[in-house]
C-alpha positions, 0 to 999 in steps of 0.5 A: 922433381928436379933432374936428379944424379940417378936421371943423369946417370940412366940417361948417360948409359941410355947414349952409351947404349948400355945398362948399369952396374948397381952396386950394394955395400954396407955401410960401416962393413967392416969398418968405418974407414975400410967402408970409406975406402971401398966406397971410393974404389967403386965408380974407378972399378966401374960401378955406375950406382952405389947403393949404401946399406943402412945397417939394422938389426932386423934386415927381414928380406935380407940373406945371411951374408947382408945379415953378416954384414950390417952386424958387422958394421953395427959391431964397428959403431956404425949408425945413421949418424956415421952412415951420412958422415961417410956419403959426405968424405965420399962426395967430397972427391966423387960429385958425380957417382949417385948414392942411393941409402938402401934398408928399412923405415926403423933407422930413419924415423930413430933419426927423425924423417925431416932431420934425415931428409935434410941431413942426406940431401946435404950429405949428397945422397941422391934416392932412398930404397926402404924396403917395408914402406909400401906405397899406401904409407907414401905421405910417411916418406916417399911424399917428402923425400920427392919434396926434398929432391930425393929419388924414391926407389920401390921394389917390384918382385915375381909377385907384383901383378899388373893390378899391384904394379900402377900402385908400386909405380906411383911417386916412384922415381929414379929407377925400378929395382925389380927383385928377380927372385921370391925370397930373401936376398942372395938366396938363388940364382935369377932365371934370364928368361923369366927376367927378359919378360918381367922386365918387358912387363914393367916397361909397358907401363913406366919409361923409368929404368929397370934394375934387376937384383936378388941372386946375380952373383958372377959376371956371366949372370950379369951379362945376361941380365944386363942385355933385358934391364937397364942395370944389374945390382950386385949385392950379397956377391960383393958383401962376401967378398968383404967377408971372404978377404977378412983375416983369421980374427975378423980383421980388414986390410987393404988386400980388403979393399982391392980385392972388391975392386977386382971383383967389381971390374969383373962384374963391370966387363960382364955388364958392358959386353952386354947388348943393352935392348931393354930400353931400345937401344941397339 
């Protein structure tokens, strides 16, 4: 593969000495131009990566707030259509923020794998996490989203021993996001300790960056997470704070969007106090 806008961004933070702030928001949530807008307040409140949900119906290893959140944005009319629409108004002012389209394998093969694999690339979307493809049905997607100069993005978890891992690892690309909890997404807190060593793990055998999420929802957490990887990911803590800034009917407002930023800057100050060692920089 061609160097990508993941590999660019990793390899910046590395001279920067420090890990990255990955952020998950769901597309459509709360609604098209309120998503718009929260998507282009990240990289200024300091997100380094943006992970996009793809809303779905059946999200298997996602917690109630991310469930809330794609409902939401399914209820707004949100669909892949619009979801690639969106990284594009984005890209047209941010060329340089990686936008990685995270969910599961149904809404893709809906829209057809070479029409979305095209229509991304063109969109300007830069790596693919989809959750229920293993890497035994790598010629389904992972094989031609390389192909089509996309990074594919694949889950370790507490589960993944050192005879699964090589598999996990193969076609991989971009970045490892390791899921630092069993369990569904915001369901409890990481334990940094148990982090710093499968981080540890997972470096003996690959030189890609890893990303730890699942449960890191403050900035003391991601403090202490940031100094063992070589990014954090916030997901549920962030689709909250959508919900949470929503009025008596459901109903966004700028206060909306600000209110996110602020929560991110936060996130970010907590990430860059950090002393970044995993990848040996001091």
């Amino acid at each position: 593969m061609s160097t990508t806008r993941i590999d660019r961004r990793f390899a910046a933070l590395k001279e920067e000495g420090r890990a990255a702030l990955v952020t998950f928001v769901m597309a459509g949530d709360p609604d098209y131009a309120h998503a718009l807008a929260i998507l282009k307040a990240l990289p200024g409140a300091g997100a380094d990566v943006i992970e996009l949900g793809m809303p779905f119906t059946d999200p298997m290893a996602d917690g109630p707030a991310i469930q809330a959140a794609g409902l939401r944005a399914l209820k707004s009319g949100q669909n892949m259509k619009r979801t690639l629409t969106l990284v594009r108004e984005f890209r047209s002012a941010d060329g340089t923020t990686p936008i990685v389209l995270m969910g599961y394998y149904n809404p893709i093969y809906v829209y057809g794998n070479e029409r979305f694999l095209a229509d991304a690339k063109a969109a300007g979307v830069d790596g693919l996490i989809v959750v229920d493809l293993p890497p035994e049905e790598d010629q389904e997607l992972c094989l031609p989203s390389r192909q089509a100069g996309l990074n594919f993005i694949r889950l370790a978890t507490p589960t993944t021993d050192d005879k699964r891992l090589p598999a996990v690892l193969r076609n991989t690309s971009g970045f490892i996001y390791y899921v630092s909890i069993t369990g569904i997404t915001g369901a409890a807190a990481p334990d940094s300790g148990k982090v710093a060593q499968a981080v540890a793990r997972i470096k003996h055998h690959t030189k890609l960056p890893v990303c730890v999420g699942f449960g890191v929802r403050t900035a003391e957490q991601a403090h202490a997470i940031a100094q063992h990887a070589d990014g954090v990911v916030i997901g549920s803590a962030l689709v909250e704070a959508v919900r949470t800034n929503l009025d008596g009917e459901g109903k966004p407002s700028a206060a909306t969007t600000k209110a996110v930023a602020d929560f991110v800057r936060a996130l970010a100050a907590g990430v860059r106090g950090a002393q970044h060692v995993a990848a040996g920089v001091r």
